[in-house]
Each structure stands twice: as C-alpha cells, then as structure tokens.
C-alpha positions, -999 to 999 in steps of 0.1 A, spaced: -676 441 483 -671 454 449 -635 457 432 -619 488 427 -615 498 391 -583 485 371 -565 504 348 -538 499 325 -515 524 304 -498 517 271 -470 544 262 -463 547 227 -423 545 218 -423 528 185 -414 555 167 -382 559 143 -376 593 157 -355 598 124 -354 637 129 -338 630 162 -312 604 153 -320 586 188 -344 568 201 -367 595 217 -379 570 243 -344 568 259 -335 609 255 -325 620 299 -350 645 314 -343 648 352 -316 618 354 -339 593 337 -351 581 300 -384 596 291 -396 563 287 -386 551 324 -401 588 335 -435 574 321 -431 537 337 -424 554 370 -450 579 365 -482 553 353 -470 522 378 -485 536 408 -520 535 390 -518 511 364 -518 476 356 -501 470 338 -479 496 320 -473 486 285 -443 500 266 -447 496 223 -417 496 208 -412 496 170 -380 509 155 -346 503 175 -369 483 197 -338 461 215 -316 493 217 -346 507 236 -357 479 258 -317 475 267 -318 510 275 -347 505 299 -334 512 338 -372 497 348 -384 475 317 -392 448 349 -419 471 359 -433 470 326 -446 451 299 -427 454 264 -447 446 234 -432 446 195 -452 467 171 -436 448 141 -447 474 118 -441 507 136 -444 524 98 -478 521 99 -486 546 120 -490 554 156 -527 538 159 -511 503 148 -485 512 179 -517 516 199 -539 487 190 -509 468 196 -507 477 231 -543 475 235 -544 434 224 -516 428 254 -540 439 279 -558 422 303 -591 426 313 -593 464 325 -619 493 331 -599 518 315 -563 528 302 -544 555 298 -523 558 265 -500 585 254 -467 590 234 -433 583 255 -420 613 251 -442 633 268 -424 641 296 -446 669 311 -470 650 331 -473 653 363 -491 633 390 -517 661 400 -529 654 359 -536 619 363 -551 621 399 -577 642 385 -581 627 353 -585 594 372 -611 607 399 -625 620 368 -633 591 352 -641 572 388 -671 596 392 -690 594 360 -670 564 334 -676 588 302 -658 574 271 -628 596 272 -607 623 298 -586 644 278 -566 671 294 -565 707 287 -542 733 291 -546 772 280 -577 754 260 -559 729 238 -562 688 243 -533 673 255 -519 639 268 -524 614 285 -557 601 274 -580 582 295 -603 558 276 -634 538 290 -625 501 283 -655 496 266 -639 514 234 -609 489 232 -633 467 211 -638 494 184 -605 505 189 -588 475 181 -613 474 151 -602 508 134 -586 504 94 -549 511 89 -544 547 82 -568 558 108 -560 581 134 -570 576 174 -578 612 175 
C-alpha cells in the first residue's frame, strides 16, 4: 500500500517589520495573531509547520497562542533577506514530498486555496503551484520537494521568486 504524500509548510516571520513598529507575525486578524492564523490554517495538511523567526524572535515565539503545534526555527541573520528565512526553514525539515512556504502575514488564505493547490499538485507533482487571483501570482507557494536541494543551494542575495 503506498503512503500518502507528506507535506510540510514553513511561514516566513523573521522579518524586522520596522515600518510597522510590531512584530507583524503577532498583529490580531479575527481574534488571533497572523502567525497562529497560518499554524491553524497549514496544521491540518502539513507536517510539520515551521515558523522562522528572525528579529524580536522571543517576543514573537512568547506571543505564540499555538507555538506547540509548530516548529520554531531561528534565522540568526534575518537581514539577509527573506530567502536566507526560507532556506532556513527548509534545513529543519524532514523528509517531505512537498511544502508550502509563504510570508506570515498573509492572512488572506483560505482553505478552499490550499485544497486545490494541494489536489493540484497530487494529480501531476509539477515543480511549483502558485496561485492566481485577477491574473497576478500570489501566496502560498507549493513546491515539489525535489527543488529543496537547489533551494538550499541558492547565493545570498538571491530571490525565491
């Protein structure tokens, strides 16, 4: 009998979010941080959930209402850049057939998105599923595990994109 698929996520909330002057990752949308939204939102299909933090990373993680249902890596140089966020994330994972990834504060998600990007990527495994709406990309994205390698192996001052 074969195994279903695994798939990870790793949110992206190292950021210093200077413009803000908070912590974007712990900012209330519907009763909740955004960062806990995501956690609630991924668990269901992913694991595990990994949660990057960078700058204010203890004020975040102690602001966490679900940081047991996730997996809280240190980026310990946020300041390079939201790639070295990501690779971080992506050397805490286990083995996995794909993973999700996306900033924290991207509250606008919804459930519908990810059951079809995921039935998307069950039916045919390409590289990437990228969302669209009124014809632009959007979050989250879904990468093929098999990327993770070349991923990891990108310069600093590259972008994911």
């Amino acid at each position: 009998m074969n195994e279903p698929p695994t798939i990870a996520a790793v949110l992206l909330a190292a950021g210093a979010s200077s413009r803000m002057g908070t912590p974007k990752a712990l900012l209330e949308f519907r009763s909740e941080t955004l960062l806990d939204r995501q956690i609630a939102l991924y668990s269901p299909y992913c694991r595990p959930v990994v949660c990057v933090l960078g700058y204010a990373a203890a004020q975040v993680a102690a602001g966490l209402r679900r940081a047991d249902e996730a997996v809280l890596v240190l980026n310990p140089r946020p300041e390079r850049g939201q790639l070295s966020s990501l690779q971080c994330g992506l050397k805490a994972l286990p083995p996995c057939d794909a993973v999700f990834f996306l900033p924290a504060d991207s509250p606008g998600v919804r459930q519908e998105t990810l059951d079809g990007m995921v039935a998307a990527w069950r039916d045919a495994a390409p590289d990437f599923v990228i969302p669209q709406f009124r014809g632009r990309r959007g979050h989250p994205v879904l990468m093929n595990a098999a990327l993770i390698e070349g991923m990891l192996a990108m310069p600093e001052g590259a972008s994911a994109r």
